[in-house]
Structures are given as structure tokens and as C-alpha cells.
C-alpha positions as CSV (number, residue, x, y, z in Angstrom):
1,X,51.9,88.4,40.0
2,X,52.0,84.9,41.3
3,X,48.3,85.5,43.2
4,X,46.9,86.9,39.8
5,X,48.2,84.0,38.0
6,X,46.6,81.7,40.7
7,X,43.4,83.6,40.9
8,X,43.2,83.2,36.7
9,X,43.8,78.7,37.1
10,X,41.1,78.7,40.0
11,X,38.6,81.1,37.4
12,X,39.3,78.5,34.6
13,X,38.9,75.2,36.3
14,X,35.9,76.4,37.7
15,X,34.5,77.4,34.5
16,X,35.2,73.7,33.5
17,X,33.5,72.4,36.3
18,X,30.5,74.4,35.8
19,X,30.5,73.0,31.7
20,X,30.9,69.6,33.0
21,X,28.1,69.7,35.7
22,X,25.6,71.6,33.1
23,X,26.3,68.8,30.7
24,X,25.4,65.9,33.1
25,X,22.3,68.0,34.2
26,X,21.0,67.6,30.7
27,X,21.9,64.3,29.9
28,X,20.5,63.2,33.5
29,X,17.2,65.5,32.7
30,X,17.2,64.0,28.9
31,X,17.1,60.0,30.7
32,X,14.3,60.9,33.2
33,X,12.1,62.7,30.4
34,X,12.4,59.6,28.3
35,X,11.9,57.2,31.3
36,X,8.8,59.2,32.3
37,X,7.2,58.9,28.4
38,X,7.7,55.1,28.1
39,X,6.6,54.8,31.5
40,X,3.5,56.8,30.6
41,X,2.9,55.4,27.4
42,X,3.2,51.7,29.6
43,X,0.6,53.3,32.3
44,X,-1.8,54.2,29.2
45,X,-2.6,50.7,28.1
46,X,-1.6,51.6,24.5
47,X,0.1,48.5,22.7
48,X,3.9,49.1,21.0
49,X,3.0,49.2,17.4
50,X,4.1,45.9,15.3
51,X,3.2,44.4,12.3
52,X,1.0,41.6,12.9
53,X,1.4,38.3,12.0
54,X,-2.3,36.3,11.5
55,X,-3.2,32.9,11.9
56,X,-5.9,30.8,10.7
57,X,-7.7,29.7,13.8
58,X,-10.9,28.3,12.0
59,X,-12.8,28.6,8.7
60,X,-16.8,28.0,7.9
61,X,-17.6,27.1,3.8
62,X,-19.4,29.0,2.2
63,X,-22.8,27.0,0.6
64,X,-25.2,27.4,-2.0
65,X,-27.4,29.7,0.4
66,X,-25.0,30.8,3.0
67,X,-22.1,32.9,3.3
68,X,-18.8,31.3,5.1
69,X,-15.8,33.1,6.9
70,X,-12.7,32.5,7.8
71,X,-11.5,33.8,11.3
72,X,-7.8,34.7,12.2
73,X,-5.8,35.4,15.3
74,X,-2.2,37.7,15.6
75,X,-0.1,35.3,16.8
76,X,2.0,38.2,19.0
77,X,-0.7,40.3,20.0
78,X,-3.8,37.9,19.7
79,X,-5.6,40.7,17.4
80,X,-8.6,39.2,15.8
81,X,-9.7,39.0,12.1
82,X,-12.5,37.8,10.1
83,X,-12.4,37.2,6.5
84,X,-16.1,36.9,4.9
85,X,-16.9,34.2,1.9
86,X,-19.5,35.1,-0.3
87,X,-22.8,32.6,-1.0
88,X,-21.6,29.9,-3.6
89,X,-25.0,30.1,-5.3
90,X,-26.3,26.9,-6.6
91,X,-24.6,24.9,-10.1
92,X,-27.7,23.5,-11.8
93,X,-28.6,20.6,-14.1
94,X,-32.1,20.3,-16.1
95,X,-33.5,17.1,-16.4
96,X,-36.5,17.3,-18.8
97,X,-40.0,15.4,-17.9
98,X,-40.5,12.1,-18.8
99,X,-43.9,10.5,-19.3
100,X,-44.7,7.5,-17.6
101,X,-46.0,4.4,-19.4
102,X,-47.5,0.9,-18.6
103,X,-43.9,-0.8,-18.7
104,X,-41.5,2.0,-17.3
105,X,-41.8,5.0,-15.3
106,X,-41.7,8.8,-15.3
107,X,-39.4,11.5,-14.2
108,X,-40.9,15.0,-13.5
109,X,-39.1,18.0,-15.5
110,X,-36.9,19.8,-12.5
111,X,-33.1,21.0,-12.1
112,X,-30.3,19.1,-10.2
113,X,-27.5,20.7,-8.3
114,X,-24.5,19.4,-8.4
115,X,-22.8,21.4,-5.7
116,X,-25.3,20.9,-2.8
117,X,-27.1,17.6,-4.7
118,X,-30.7,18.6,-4.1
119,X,-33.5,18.8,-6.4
120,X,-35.6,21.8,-7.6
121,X,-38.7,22.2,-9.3
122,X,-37.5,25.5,-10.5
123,X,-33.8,27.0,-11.6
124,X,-33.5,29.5,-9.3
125,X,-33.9,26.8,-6.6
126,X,-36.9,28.5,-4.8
127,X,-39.0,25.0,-4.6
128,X,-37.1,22.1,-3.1
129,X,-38.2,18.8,-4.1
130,X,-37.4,15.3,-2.4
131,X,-35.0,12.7,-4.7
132,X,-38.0,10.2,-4.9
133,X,-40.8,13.0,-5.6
134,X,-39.2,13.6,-9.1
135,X,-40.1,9.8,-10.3
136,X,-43.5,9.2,-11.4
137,X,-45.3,5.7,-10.8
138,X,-45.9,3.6,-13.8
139,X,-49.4,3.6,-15.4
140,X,-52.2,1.1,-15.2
141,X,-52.5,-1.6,-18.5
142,X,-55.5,-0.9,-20.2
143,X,-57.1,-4.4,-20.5
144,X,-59.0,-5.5,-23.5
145,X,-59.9,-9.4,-23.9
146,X,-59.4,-11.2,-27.1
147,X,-60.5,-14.2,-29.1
148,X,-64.0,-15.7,-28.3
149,X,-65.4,-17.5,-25.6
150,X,-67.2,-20.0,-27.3
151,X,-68.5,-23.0,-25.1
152,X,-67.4,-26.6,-26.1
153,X,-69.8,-29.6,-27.3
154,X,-69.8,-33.2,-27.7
155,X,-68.9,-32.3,-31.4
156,X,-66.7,-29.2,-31.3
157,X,-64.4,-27.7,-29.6
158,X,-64.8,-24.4,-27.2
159,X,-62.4,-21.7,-26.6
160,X,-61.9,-19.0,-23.8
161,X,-60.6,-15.3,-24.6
162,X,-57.6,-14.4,-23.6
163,X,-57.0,-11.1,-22.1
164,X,-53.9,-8.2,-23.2
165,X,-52.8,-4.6,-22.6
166,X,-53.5,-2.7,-25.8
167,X,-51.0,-0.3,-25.3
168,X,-47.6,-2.1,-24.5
169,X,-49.2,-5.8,-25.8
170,X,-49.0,-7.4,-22.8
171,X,-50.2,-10.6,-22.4
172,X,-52.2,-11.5,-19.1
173,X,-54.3,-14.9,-20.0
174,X,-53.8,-16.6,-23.2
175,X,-56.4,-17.3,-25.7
176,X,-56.9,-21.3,-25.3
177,X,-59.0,-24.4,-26.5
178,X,-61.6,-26.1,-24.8
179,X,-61.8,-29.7,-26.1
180,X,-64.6,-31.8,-27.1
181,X,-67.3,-32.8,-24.7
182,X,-66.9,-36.6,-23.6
183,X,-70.1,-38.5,-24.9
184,X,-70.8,-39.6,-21.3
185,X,-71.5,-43.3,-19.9
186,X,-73.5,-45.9,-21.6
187,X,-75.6,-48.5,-19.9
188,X,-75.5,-52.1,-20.6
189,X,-78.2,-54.4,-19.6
190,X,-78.1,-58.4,-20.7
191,X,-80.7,-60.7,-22.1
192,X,-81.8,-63.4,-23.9
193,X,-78.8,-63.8,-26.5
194,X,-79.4,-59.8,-26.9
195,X,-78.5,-56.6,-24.9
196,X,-79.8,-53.0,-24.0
197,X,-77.8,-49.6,-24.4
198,X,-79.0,-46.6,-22.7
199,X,-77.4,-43.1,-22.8
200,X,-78.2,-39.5,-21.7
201,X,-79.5,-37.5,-25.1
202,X,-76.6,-35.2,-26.4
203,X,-77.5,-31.6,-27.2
204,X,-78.0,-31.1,-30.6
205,X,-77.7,-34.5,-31.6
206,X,-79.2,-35.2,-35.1
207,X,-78.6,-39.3,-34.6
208,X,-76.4,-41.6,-32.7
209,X,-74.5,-44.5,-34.1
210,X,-73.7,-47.7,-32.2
211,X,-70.9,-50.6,-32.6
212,X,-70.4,-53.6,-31.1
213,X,-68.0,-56.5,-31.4
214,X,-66.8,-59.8,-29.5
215,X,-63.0,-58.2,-29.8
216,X,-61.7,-55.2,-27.5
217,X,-60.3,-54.1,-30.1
218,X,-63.2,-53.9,-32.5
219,X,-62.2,-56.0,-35.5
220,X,-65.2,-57.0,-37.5
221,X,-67.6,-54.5,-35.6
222,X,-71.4,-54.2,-36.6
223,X,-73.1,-51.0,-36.5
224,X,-76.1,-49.3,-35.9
225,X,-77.6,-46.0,-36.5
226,X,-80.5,-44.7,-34.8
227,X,-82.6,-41.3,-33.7
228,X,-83.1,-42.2,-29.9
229,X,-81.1,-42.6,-27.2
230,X,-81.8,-46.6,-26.5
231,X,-81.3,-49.4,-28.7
232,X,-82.0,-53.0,-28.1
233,X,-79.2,-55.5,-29.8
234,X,-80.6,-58.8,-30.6
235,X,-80.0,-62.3,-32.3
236,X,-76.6,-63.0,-30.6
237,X,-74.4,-65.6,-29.6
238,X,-75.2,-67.0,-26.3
239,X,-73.2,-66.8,-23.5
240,X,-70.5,-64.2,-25.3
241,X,-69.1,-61.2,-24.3
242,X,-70.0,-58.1,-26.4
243,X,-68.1,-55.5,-26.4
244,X,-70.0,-51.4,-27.2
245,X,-69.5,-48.2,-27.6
246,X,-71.5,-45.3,-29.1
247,X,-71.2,-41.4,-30.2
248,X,-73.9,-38.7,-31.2
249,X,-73.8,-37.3,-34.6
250,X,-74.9,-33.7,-36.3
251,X,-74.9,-31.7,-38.6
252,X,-72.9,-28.6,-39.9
253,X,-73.4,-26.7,-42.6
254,X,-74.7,-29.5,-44.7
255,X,-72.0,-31.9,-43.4
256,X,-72.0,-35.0,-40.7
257,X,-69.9,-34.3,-37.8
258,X,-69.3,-37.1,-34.9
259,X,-69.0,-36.7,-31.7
260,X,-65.8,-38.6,-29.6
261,X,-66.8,-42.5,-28.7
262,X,-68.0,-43.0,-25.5
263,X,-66.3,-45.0,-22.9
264,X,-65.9,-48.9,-23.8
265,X,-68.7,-50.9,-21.6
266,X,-69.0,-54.9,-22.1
267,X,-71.9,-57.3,-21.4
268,X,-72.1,-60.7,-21.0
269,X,-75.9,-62.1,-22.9
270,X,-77.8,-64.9,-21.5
């Protein structure tokens, strides 16, 4: 009885042996399978999966013309990323023509952007046009003279034309006044309680008319009118000093005009 007994502990602690190894075997076999994946999975090159976690690294604006992008970088993995901006397109302005005249210029019709600042002769920006292109020079005056040009005489006055623009008015040379021709120099000659005046013949002259006194200042002056250009002046005082001047004469519409006296000249008579 006692061996049976005996025979029955050794058959159940054996059993329990066998349980315990079989579980270890698959545990242990469970471990290595595992062990073997990852390590295959590591030998493979194939990243863990994670959620990445980008980061600006640089960016490029987009323009009027061109497109821009932004590119990014995962911080963990080092992944890249681009991000494309599309073409801003240009934001334009019209500026209408704007003739050019004599005092101010032009401006040639085109369109201004104001994103990109260049100018265009068209609005979808296909013609570029330089900043100082789109101003147009001022125009030329258009000269035209006016008054008369009239030349002056011993008995009137001249005048020169002056010269304008007709469109804006502009004046370039004034209209002016010539004045009166001097008479000219006389010649004095002395003799016998008489003298001799001589003078260059004035243009148009219709007479001349002579005066003479013994004051500078002509007080009690005689006078003499004549045709010629000489007159002899006799029965004076002896030894005095005479003092003469003379001016041409014509006439105008009916009408005596003078001419301005000539310089004063003295003489002394024998």
C-alpha cells in the first residue's frame, strides 16, 4: 500500500514539473519571437511610426509673377516638407494720359502697381515701362512777335517788337521805345562881329531854326529860320561870346513838328 501511495506522489509531482517546464518553454519561445521581429524590423531600415512634428526652416514670398514656398523640417525624424504659395498677381492703378503743354509737362496713360511698384503700359502688366518713360517733355512756345519795329528820327520816336508765346502768353522780349534821334553837332566858326553855323542835313527836314544868345541860359534869344544847313550870323557885338544851338523841323500831317536841340556850341566874334 505504502509503494502505491509513493508511486501515485512521484506521478503527480512529475506531472507538475512537466506543466511548469511547458509553461516557461512558451513564455521563453514567446520573448525570442518578439526579440527576433523588432530585431528584424531594426535590420529592415524601416522607421518606428510617430507623428511628426514640422518646423519652419525657411520660406520664399510669393511675387506678382512668381510662386513662393515655404519649406519644413520634422524636428524628430528630419522628414521634409514643402508648402507651395501661389503667384500674388499684380494690384494695379490707372493713371490717365496727360497732354503736355508749353509751361508743364505730360504723363503717358499706363497702370501702377502698388504691390511690386512698377509701371505698365497695359493692365495685365505684359509691357513694363521705366518710372521716367511715363512723363512726357514739355512743348516748344510757338513764337509770334508783336508791336512794330518802326525806326526812330530826329523828330519821332522808333519802336522795336517785342516777341511772345501765343499759346501760354509768354513774354520773351518786350515791346520798347526807341527815342528821338539827337540833332547831331554844330560847327562854329568866328568873324568880323559875326559867326558861321554848319550842320549835317537831317532826313526829312522841311527847315531848320537857329537861336543864339550872349546868356547860357538863353534869355532874350534871337532866332532864325532857314531851308539850308548853313547860316551866317552877322551885325554883332565885338569881342562877345555867343552862345547857339539849332534843331530841324517837319512836317506831319499838316502840322510842324521839331526835332530835339542840338548840343550847346559857343563862339567868341572878332
Amino acid at each position: 500500500m505504502r509503494n502505491g501511495k509513493a508511486q501515485v506522489m512521484i506521478m503527480k509531482k512529475s506531472k507538475m514539473i512537466l506543466s511548469v517546464l511547458l509553461a516557461a518553454a512558451v513564455l521563453a519561445s514567446c520573448f525570442v519571437f518578439n526579440a527576433f521581429a523588432a530585431d528584424s524590423k531594426l535590420n529592415s531600415g524601416e522607421p518606428e511610426e510617430h507623428t511628426h512634428n514640422f518646423v519652419e526652416k525657411s520660406r520664399t514670398d510669393a511675387t506678382c509673377t512668381s510662386s513662393g514656398e515655404i519649406v519644413y523640417e520634422c524636428s524628430e525624424c528630419g522628414e521634409p516638407k514643402i508648402d507651395f504659395l501661389d503667384i500674388l498677381g499684380h494690384d494695379m492703378v490707372y493713371h490717365a494720359g496727360v497732354d503736355p503743354t508749353c509751361t508743364s509737362k505730360g504723363t503717358r496713360e499706363h497702370w501702377h502697381c502698388l504691390r511690386c511698384g512698377k509701371d505698365f503700359l497695359d493692365q495685365s502688366g505684359d509691357t513694363f515701362i521705366e518710372k521716367e518713360d511715363t512723363v512726357l517733355d514739355k512743348l516748344d512756345h510757338m513764337h509770334q512777335s508783336f508791336g512794330k519795329t518802326v525806326s526812330a528820327t530826329c523828330f519821332y520816336a522808333g519802336s522795336v517788337a517785342g516777341e511772345k508765346c501765343t499759346v501760354c502768353g509768354k513774354i520773351f522780349k518786350k515791346s520798347s521805345v526807341v527815342p528821338k534821334k539827337a540833332f547831331g553837332k554844330i560847327k562854329l566858326k568866328k568873324g568880323k562881329n559875326s559867326f558861321t553855323a554848319s550842320w549835317k542835313k537831317v532826313s526829312k527836314a522841311k527847315g531848320y531854326q537857329l537861336k543864339y544868345s550872349l546868356k547860357k541860359s538863353f534869355k532874350k534869344a534871337k532866332s532864325k529860320t532857314l531851308k539850308g544847313k548853313k547860316l551866317t550870323v552877322k551885325s554883332l557885338k565885338s569881342k562877345k561870346t555867343y552862345y547857339v544851338k539849332v534843331r530841324a523841323f517837319t512836317k506831319i500831317n499838316g502840322k510842324k513838328v521839331y526835332s530835339g536841340w542840338s548840343k550847346v556850341g559857343k563862339v567868341k566874334v572878332k
